[in-house]
N, C-alpha and C positions, 0 to 999 in steps of 0.2 A: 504493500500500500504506500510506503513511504516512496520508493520509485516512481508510482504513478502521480502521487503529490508533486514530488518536484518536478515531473515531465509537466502536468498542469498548469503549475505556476510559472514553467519557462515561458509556455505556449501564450498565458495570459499576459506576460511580457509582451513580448514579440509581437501579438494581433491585437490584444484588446487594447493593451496601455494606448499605442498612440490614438487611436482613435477617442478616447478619452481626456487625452492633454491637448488635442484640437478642438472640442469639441466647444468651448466659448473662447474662440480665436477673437483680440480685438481686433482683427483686421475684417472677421465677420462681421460680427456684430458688433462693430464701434463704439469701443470701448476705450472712452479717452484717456490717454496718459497709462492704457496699462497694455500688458503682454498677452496674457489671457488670465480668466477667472475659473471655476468648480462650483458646484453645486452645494446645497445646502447637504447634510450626513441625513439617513434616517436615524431613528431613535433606535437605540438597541433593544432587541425583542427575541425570544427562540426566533431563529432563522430557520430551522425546519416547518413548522408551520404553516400552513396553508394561510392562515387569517392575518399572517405578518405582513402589514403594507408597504415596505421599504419607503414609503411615501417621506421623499427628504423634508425637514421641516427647521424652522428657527430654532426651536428651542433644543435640538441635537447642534445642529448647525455645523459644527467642524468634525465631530466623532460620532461614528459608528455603525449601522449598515449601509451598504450603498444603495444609494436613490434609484432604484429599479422599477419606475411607473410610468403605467401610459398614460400619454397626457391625449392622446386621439380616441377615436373608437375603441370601443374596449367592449370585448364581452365575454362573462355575463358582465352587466355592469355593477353586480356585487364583489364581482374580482378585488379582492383588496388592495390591489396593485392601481385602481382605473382610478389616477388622481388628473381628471383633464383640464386640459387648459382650457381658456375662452377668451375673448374679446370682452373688454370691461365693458360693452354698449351693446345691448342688446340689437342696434341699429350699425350698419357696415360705416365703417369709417371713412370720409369723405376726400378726397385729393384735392389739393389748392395750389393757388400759383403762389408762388414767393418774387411778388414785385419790387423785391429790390433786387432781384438776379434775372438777366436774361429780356428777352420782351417777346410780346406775342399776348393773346387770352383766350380761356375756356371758352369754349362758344357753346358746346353739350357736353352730359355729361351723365351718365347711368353709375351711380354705386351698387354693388348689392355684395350678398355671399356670393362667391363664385361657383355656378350651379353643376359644375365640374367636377368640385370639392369644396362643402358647402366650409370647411374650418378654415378657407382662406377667405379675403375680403379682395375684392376686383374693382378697380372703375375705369371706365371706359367713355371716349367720349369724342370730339374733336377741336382741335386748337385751331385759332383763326394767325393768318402770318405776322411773321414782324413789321414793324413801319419800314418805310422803302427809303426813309432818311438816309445819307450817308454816313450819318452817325451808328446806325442801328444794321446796315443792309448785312453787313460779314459780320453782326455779333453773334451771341450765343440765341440759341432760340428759347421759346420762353423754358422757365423751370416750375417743376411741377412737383408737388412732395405729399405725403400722407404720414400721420401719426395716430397710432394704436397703442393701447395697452392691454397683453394681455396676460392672462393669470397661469400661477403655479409652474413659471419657466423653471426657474432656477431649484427644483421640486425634483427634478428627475435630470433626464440626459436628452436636449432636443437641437435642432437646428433651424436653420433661419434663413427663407428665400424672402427675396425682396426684388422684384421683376420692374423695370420700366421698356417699352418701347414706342418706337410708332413707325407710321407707315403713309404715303402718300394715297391721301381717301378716294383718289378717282381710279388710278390705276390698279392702286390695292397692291403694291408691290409685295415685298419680302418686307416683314418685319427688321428694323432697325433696331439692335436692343443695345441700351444706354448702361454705365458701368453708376451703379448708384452709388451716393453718397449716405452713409449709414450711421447714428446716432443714438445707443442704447443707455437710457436711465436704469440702472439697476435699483429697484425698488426694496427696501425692507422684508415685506412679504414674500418676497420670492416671484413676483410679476414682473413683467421689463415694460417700458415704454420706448416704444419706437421709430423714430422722427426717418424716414429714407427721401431720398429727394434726387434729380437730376434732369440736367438741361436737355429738352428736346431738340433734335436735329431745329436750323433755322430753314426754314419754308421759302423763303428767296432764295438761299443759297444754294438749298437743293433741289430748287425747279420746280416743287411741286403745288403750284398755284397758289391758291390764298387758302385752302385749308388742309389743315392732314389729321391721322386716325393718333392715340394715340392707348394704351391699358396701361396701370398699375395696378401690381399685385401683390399682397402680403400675404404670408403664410410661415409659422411657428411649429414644424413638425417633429414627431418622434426620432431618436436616434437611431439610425438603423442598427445597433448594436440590441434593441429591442426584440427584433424581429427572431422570430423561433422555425422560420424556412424562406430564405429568400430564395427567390427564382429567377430565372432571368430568360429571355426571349428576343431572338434577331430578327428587323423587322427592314420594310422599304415600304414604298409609292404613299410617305404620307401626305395627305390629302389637308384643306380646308383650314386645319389650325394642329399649333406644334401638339405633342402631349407636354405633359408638365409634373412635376414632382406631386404627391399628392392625389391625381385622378385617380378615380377607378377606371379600369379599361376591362371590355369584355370581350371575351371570342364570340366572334357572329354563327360558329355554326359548333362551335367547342362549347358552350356558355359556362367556360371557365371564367375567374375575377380575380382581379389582384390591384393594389392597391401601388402608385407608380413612386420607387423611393431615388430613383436616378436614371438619366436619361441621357446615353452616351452616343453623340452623334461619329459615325466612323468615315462615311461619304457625303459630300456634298452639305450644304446649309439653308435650302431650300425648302422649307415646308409646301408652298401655298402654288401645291403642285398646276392646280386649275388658271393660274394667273404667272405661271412662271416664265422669265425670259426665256428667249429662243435658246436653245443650246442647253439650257439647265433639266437638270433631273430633279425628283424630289431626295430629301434626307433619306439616310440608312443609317444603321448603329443596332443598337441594342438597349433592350427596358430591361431594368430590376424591377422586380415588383416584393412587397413580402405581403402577409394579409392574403395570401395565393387559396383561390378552392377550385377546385378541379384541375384538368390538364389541358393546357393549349396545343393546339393542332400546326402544325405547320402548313402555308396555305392560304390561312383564313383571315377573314377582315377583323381587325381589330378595333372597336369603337368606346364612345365616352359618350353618355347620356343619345346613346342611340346611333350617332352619328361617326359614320367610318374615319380615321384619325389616320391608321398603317393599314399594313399588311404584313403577318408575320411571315418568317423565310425560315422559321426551325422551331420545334416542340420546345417546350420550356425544360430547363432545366437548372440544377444547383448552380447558384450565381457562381462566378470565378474567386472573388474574393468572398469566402465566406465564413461571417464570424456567428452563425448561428446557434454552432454548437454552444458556447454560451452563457446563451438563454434559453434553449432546448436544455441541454442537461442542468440548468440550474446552479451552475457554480456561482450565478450572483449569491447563493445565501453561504458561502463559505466563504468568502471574505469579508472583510471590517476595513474600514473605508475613514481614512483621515487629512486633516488640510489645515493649514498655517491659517490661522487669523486673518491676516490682510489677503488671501488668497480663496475666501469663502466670497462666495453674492453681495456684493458692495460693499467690498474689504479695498483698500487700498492698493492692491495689487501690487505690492511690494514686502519684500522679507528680510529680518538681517542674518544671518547666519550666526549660531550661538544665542539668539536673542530673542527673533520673533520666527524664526523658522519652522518648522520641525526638526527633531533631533533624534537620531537613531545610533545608539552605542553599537559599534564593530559593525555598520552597515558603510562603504566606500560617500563618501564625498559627506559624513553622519548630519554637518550641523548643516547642511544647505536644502535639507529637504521642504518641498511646497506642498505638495500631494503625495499621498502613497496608498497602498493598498497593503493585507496583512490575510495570509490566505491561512485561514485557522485549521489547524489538520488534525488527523483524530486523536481522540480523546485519548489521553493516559493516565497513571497514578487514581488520584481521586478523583479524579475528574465525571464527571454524571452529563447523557444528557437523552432525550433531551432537555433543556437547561432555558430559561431566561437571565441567569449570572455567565455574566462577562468570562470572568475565573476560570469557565468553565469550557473556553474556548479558549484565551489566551494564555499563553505558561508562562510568562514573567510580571510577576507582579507590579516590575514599571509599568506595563501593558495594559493591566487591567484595574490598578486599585487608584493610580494619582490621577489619572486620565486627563493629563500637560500634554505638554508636546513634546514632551518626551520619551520615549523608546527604547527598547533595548532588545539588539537580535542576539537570541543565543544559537552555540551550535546543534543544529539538528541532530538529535540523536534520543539517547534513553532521558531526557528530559526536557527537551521539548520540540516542537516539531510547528514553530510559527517560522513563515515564508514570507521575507520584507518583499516588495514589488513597488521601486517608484516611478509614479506617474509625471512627476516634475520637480524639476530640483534646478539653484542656481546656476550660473555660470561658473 
């Protein structure tokens, strides 16, 4: 057992960690003045248990299970794990111009859930061009930004798409998509607030009359390190509108479903195959999906709320990179999950080594640790479980009685048998 523990805990190294230590990048989710952030700790509970929520929460905040919850659909939705996120407004949030950047204005404008995936918010509408001034003709075109808040981010493990484009409204070209500018308030509670913004192409500039299309779209979704079978399916001739992270897509004659967590274009960049220039083909790549029920056909039309989207070109199968195992076999509930003060959900994002770190005696680089993980391995001596005492999962009593940030690995053997694994540590 002890060989397969530490193969375990290499493996959780190696596939899970980084996916973990990206997982609130500031450069995603703009997060000022920091490097990236971690998640609130769940409350320690028997981690055996079915009824444990790992649901991360304030008042654990830096120690103890890892925040293992869905924050999307979830079922049943007694699941103890189903802590969802949502939109503080029961009404879709609104996109506006920011007139002091850029020129141009809303002429229309539809908000709604986006009926695609109803957990994202959409608006769509059309910009009227910029002034034809020589002051204004080569500026930016106008800018267009949305802000949301939504709940029980920093609760679990999720990610953050934030979509602008647009497109000239007569010819209906090829979507134009705009690299946004991102701005996240890390809230108390564990909600974030979300400011995204960015300059639309200028409508002089690019020829395209006096007005053009343009959508924004926001969406907060589960980590795909969540998912307990991702799949994956090679697709061509898509049609009408791209897919997108988040839809459901169904087989037309398979009526398999799965739920779209990435979307890897390998040929060409052309969705909007019905209106494509001469010479172009449509996109080809490949969909993850997880949330998968049944099996897709190679073959078949692939659509989103009815409406054909691809065409798939091979049966589904086990994604390429796959971290399912897991959350399939449940090694979430055998670790213990820790982070430095200023590196928890609107911590400062800063550590000192020795001081406000984390600190692990006889672990390589000990006092510079940010995050780490502690894969608790089976029981020995007194040890009982199963257990809602700490004790009874960790053998060093730094480990389990002062509950600091401080640490201490011993060597694995007839006295203890806890596995450091860090997630981030200083330079």
């Amino acid at each position: 057992l002890g060989g397969i523990e530490a193969a375990i805990a290499h493996r959780i190294e190696r596939e899970i960690v980084p996916t973990l230590r990206d997982a609130y990048l500031a450069t995603t989710w703009g997060l000022a003045g920091m490097e990236r952030m971690f998640p609130f700790a769940a409350a320690f509970a028997d981690p055996s248990l079915a009824a444990t929520s790992f649901q991360g929460t304030t008042a654990a905040s830096t120690q103890g299970l890892l925040p293992f919850t869905y924050g999307e659909a979830c079922v049943p939705a007694s699941e103890p794990r189903c802590l969802l996120m949502a939109f503080s407004s029961g009404t879709p949030p609104v996109a506006v111009r920011d007139t002091s950047r850029g020129y141009g204005s809303i002429q229309t404008q539809t908000c709604v859930w986006d009926p695609t995936d109803t957990s994202a918010a959409l608006c769509q509408g059309e910009y009227l061009k910029n002034s034809t001034s020589a002051a204004t003709l080569a500026g930016a075109g106008m800018y267009i930004e949305m802000t949301a808040m939504i709940t029980n981010v920093a609760k679990g493990w999720r990610t953050l798409e934030a979509r602008i484009e647009a497109r000239d409204d007569f010819i209906q070209g090829t979507w134009q998509v705009m690299t946004p500018t991102i701005a996240t308030t890390m809230n108390a509670d564990g909600s974030a607030t979300i400011r995204f913004g960015a300059n639309l192409p200028n409508i002089d500039v690019m020829g395209w009359g006096n007005y053009a299309n343009y959508r924004i779209r926001l969406k907060v979704a589960d980590h795909r390190i969540l998912s307990t079978r991702p799949r994956e399916i090679a697709f061509n001739s898509g049609t009408t509108s791209e897919i997108r992270v988040g839809q459901t897509v169904v087989g037309a004659t398979s009526g398999a479903s799965g739920r779209v967590s990435k979307v890897a274009v390998t040929n060409n960049t052309y969705w909007e195959s019905s209106t494509a220039p001469v010479g172009t083909t449509p996109a080809a790549g490949t969909l993850t999906f997880y949330s998968v029920s049944g099996s897709f056909a190679s073959g078949e039309n692939l659509r989103v709320l009815g409406v054909t989207r691809a065409s798939s070109t091979s049966t589904d199968s086990d994604a390429d990179i796959d971290l399912s195992w897991f959350a399939r076999n449940e090694w979430y509930r055998h670790v213990y999950y820790a982070v430095a003060g200023n590196y928890v959900w609107t911590g400062s994002g800063t550590c000192i080594p020795a001081v406000s770190c984390l600190q692990v005696t006889n672990l390589t680089d000990a006092a510079k640790q940010r995050a780490l993980l502690i894969m608790m391995g089976k029981r020995f001596g007194t040890q009982t479980r199963p257990s809602a005492a700490l004790a009874d999962y960790l053998d060093s009593p730094e480990n389990h009685l002062t509950l600091d940030r401080i640490f201490e690995q011993l060597k694995v053997g007839a006295f203890s048998n806890d596995r450091f694994i860090t997630i981030s540590k200083n330079p």
